[in-house]
C-alpha positions in Angstrom: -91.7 -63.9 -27.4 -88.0 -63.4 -26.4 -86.9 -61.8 -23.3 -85.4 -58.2 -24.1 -82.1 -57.9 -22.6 -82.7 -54.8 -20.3 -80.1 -51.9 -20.9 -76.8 -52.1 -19.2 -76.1 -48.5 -17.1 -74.0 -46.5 -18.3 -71.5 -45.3 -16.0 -72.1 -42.1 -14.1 -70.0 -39.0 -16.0 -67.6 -37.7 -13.3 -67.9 -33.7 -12.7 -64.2 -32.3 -12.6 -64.1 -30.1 -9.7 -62.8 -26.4 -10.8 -59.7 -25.8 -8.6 -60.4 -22.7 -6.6 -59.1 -19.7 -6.2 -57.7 -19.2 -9.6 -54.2 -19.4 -10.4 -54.2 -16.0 -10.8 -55.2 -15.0 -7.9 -51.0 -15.4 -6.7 -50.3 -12.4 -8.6 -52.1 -10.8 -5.7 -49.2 -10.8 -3.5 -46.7 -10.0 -6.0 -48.6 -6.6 -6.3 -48.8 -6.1 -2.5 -44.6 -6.4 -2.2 -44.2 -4.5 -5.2 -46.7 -1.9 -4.3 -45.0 -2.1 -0.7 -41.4 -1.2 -2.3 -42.8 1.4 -4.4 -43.9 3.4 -1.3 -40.9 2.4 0.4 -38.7 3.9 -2.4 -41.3 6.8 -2.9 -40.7 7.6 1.0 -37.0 7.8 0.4 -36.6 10.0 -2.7 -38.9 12.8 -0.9 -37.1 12.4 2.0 -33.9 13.2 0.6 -35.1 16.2 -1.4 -37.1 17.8 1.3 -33.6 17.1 3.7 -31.8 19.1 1.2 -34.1 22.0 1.0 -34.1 21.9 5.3 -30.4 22.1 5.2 -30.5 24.8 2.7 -33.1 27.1 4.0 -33.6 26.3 8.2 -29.8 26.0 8.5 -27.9 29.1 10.7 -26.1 30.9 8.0 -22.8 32.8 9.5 -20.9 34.2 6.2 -16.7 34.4 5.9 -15.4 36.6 8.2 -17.8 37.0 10.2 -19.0 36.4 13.8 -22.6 35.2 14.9 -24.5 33.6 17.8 -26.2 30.2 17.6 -29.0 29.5 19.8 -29.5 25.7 20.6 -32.7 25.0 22.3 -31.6 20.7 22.7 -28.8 19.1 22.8 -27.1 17.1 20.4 -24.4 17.1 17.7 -24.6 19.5 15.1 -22.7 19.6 11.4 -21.0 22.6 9.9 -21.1 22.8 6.3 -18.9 24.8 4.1 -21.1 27.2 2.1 -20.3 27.5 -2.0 -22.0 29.5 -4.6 -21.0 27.0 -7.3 -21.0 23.6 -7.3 -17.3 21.9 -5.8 -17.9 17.9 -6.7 -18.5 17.0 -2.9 -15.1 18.3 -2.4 -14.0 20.8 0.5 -12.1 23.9 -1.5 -10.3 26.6 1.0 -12.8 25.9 3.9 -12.2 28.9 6.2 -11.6 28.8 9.5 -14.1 28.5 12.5 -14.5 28.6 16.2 -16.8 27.8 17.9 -17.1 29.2 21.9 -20.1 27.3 24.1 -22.2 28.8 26.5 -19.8 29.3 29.2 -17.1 30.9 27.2 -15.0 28.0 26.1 -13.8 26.9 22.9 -15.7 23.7 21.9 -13.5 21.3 19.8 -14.6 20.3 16.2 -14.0 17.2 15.0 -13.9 15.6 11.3 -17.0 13.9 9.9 -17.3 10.6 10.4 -19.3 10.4 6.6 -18.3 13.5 4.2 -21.9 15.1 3.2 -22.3 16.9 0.0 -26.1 18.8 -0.4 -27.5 21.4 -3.1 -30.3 23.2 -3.3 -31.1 25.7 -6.4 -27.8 27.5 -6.3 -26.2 27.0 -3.0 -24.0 24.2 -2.8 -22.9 22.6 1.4 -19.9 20.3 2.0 -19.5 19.4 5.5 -16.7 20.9 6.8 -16.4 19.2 10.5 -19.3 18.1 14.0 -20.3 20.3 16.9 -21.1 18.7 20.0 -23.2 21.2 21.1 -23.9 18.8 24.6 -25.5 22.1 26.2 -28.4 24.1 25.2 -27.9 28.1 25.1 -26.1 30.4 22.7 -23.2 29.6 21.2 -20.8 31.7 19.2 -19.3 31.1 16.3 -16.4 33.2 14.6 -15.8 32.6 10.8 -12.4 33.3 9.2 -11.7 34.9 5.8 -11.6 31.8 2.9 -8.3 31.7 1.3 -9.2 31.5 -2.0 -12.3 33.5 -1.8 -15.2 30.4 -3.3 -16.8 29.6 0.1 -19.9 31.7 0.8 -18.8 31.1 4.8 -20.1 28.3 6.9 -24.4 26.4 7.7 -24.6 24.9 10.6 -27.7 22.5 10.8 -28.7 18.9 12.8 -27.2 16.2 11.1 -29.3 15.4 8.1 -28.0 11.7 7.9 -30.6 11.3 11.1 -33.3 12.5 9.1 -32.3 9.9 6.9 -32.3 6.6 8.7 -35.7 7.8 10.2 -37.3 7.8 6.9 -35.2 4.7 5.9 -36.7 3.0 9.1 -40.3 4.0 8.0 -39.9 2.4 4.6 -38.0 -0.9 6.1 -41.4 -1.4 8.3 -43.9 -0.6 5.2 -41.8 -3.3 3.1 -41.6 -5.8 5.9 -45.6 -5.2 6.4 -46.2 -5.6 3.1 -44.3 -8.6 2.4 -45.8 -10.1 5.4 -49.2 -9.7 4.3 -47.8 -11.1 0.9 -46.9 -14.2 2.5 -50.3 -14.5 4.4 -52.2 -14.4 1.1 -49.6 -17.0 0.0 -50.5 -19.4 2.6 -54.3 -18.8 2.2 -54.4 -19.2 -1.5 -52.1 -22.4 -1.0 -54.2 -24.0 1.9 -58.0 -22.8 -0.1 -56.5 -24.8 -3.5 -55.6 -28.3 -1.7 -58.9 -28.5 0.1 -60.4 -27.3 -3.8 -58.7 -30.3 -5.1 -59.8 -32.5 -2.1 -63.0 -31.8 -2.2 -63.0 -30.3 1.4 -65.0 -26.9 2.2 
């Protein structure tokens, strides 16, 4: 009787460990910047229309060739605006002229606008016309001459929209830095969770 050769063991099959998280799971932190600029962006547009219907509509009216008083409860620098009934390109056509007298009686000194402003709402159409330092709250009068050529309206006098502006455009900087912060977190994570996957290390 022969001796049977016992079996030779086979070698033991290798599992191949699945590589977690998923590859896909980097898309993750695209969608949290690109969510973050879409509210950023979102934040801006409706900023600039609602700043345009606030100059429009809460600004002090005083029409051509006329006088009217201005009461400013805080100080700080104003922006006159040249009022049109139709539409002018952004340009300044026969602005009239105004004065404006502070509280104590003197004639406050307008100055050009360091950034030309152009804003419409329905049909009323502003182009700013010069600044008032209006450094001291009371009432302030403000005498409107005739236009020349008869197409401005008379003058709007409102708070400098542009400041509106950059506080909006500050709010959506920090909601796209916070979002892509958070993106790069999740970057990390996902980076550091699939080399210890590969490793073997929990």
């Amino acid at each position: 009787m022969s001796d049977t050769p016992s079996p030779t063991p086979s070698p033991a099959m290798v599992t191949a460990n699945t590589v977690t998280p998923s590859a896909w799971w980097f898309l993750a932190p695209v969608a949290l910047v690109a969510v973050g600029a879409l509210v950023a962006v979102t934040i801006m547009v409706l900023t600039l229309f609602s700043t345009a219907s606030a100059v429009v509509d809460s600004g002090v009216r005083v029409p051509a060739g006329d006088t009217a008083r201005v009461d400013v409860a805080d100080a700080g620098e104003l922006v006159v605006f040249v009022e049109y009934a139709s539409a002018t390109g952004g340009a300044l056509v026969d602005p009239p002229a105004v004065v404006v007298l502070g509280p104590d009686g003197g004639e406050i000194r307008l100055t050009s606008s360091n950034v030309s402003q152009s804003w419409s709402s329905g049909a009323t159409h502003l182009v700013s016309l010069s600044s008032l330092d209006a450094s001291t709250p009371g009432t302030y009068r403000v005498v409107v001459g005739p236009s020349s050529g008869g197409r401005a309206e008379g003058i709007v006098i409102a708070p400098d929209p542009l400041s509106r502006l950059a506080g909006a455009l500050g709010v959506a900087v920090v909601v796209s830095v916070v979002a892509l912060g958070v993106a790069l977190v999740v970057v990390v994570w996902l980076v550091v969770r699939r080399r210890r996957s590969r490793t073997g290390v929990r």
